[in-house]
C-alpha positions in Angstrom: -125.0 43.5 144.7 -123.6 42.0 141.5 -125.5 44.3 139.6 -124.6 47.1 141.2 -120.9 46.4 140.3 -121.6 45.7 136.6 -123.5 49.2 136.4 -120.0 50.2 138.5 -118.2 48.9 136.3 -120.5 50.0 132.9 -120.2 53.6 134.2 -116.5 53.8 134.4 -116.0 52.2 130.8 -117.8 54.7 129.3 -116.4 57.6 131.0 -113.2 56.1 129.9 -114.7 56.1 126.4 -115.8 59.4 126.3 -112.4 60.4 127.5 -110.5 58.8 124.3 -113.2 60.0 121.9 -112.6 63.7 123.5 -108.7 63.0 122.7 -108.9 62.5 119.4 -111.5 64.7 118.8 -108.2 67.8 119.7 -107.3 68.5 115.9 -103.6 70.0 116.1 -102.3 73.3 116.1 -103.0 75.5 113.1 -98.9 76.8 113.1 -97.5 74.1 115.0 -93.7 76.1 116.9 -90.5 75.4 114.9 -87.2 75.4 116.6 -84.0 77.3 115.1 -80.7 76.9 116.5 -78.5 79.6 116.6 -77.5 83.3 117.5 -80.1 86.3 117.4 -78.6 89.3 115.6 -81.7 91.3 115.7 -85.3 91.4 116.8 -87.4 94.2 114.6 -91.1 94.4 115.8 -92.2 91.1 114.8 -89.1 90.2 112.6 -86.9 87.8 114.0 -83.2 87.7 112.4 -81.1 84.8 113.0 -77.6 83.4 112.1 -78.2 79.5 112.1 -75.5 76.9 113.7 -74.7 76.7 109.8 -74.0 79.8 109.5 -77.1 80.6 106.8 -79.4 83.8 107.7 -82.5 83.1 108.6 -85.5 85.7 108.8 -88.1 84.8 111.2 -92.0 86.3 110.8 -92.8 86.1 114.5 -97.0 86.0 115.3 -98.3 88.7 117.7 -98.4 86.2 120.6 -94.5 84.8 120.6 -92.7 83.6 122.9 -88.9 83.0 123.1 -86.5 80.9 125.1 -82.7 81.3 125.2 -79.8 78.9 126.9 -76.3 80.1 128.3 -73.6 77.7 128.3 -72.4 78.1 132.4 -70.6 75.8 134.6 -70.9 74.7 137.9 -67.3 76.6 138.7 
C-alpha cells in the first residue's frame, strides 16, 4: 500500500513538473499590444489616427488582425 502512494505521489510531482517546464517554455508575444489614451479622429484602412490625453498626434500602424476597445463615460442617472 505504501508503495502505491509514493508512485501516487511520484506521478503527480512530475505532472506538476512538466506543467512548469511547459510554462516557461511560452516565449512572449512577438508585438506585445500598447495602450493609447485618447480620442480617435480617424481610422484609414489600417491607419489609426489619434489625439493623445496630451494633446500630441499620434499615428497608429494597425496589424491586419486588430482589435479595438472604446469606454463611454455614463452614469447611473
Amino acid at each position: 500500500m505504501r508503495n502505491v502512494k509514493q508512485q501516487i505521489v511520484g506521478f503527480a510531482a512530475l505532472a506538476l513538473l512538466a506543467g512548469i517546464v511547459t510554462a516557461a517554455a511560452q516565449s512572449p508575444p512577438a508585438n506585445p499590444p500598447v495602450r493609447v489614451r485618447g480620442t480617435v479622429e480617424k481610422l484609414d484602412g489600417n491607419t489609426l489616427m489619434v489625439k493623445t490625453r496630451e494633446g500630441q498626434d499620434a499615428t497608429i500602424k494597425l496589424p491586419d488582425n486588430y482589435r479595438v476597445l472604446g469606454l463611454t463615460k455614463i452614469t447611473i442617472a
